[in-house]
C-alpha positions in Angstrom: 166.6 -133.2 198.4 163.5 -131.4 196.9 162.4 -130.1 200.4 165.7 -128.9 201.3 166.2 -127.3 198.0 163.1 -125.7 197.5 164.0 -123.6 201.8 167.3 -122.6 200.0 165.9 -121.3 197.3 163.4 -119.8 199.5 165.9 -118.2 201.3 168.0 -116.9 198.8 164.4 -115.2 197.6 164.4 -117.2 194.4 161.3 -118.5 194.7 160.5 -118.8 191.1 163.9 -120.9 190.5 163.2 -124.8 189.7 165.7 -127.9 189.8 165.8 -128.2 186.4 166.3 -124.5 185.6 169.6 -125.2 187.0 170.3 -128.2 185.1 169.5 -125.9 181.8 172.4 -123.1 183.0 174.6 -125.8 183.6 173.8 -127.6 180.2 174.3 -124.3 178.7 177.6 -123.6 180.3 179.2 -126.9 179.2 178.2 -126.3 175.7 179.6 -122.9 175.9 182.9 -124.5 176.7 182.9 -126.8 174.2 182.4 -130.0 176.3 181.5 -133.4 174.3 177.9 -133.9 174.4 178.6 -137.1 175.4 179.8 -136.0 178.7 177.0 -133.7 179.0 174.9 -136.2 178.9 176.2 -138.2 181.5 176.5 -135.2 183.5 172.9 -134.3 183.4 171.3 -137.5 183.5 170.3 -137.6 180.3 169.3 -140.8 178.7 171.6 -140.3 175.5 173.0 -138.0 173.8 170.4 -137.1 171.0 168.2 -135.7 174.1 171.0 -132.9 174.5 171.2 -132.2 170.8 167.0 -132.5 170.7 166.9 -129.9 173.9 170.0 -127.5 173.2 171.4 -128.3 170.0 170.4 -124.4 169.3 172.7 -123.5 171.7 175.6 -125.2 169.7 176.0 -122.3 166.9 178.9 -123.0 164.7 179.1 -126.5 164.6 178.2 -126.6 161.1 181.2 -124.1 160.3 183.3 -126.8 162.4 182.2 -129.5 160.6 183.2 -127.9 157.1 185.6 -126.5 158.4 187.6 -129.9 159.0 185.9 -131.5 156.3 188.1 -128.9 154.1 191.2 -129.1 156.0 190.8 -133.4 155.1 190.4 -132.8 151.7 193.4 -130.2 151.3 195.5 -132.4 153.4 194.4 -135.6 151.1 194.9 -133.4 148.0 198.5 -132.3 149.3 199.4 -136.0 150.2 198.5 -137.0 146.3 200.0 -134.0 144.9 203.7 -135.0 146.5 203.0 -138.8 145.8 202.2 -137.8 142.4 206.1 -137.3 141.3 207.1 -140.7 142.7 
């Protein structure tokens, strides 16, 4: 694979383009579609997933805002559920 790899790129007058610089666009274009890191992962060979969160968890803006985000939405939603349990 490396040898056949390396005459492609070669050919395609890459010749500074590595294996794993692929790996990292494709890495980067799962999490910028939002794909589970779980199957990213997999996908890259990966040994788990806190090696995709240690390598590219700056790619992953917003997930904070996510996280509160549906951390509020449970609490209003819990809030609601009490409010109209309330006059029972």
């Amino acid at each position: 694979m490396d040898n056949r790899y390396r005459a492609l790129v070669f050919t395609a007058a890459y010749t500074g383009l590595r294996i794993h610089d692929l790996r990292r666009t494709a890495v980067a274009l799962w999490i910028a579609v939002d794909a589970n890191p779980v199957d990213i992962a997999r996908r890259a060979g990966h040994s788990s997933v806190s090696v995709v969160i240690d390598r590219y968890g700056h790619l992953m803006p917003g997930t904070q805002d996510k996280v509160t985000d549906a951390l509020d939405t449970l609490a209003n939603e819990s809030n609601l559920t009490r409010a109209a349990t309330a006059g029972c």
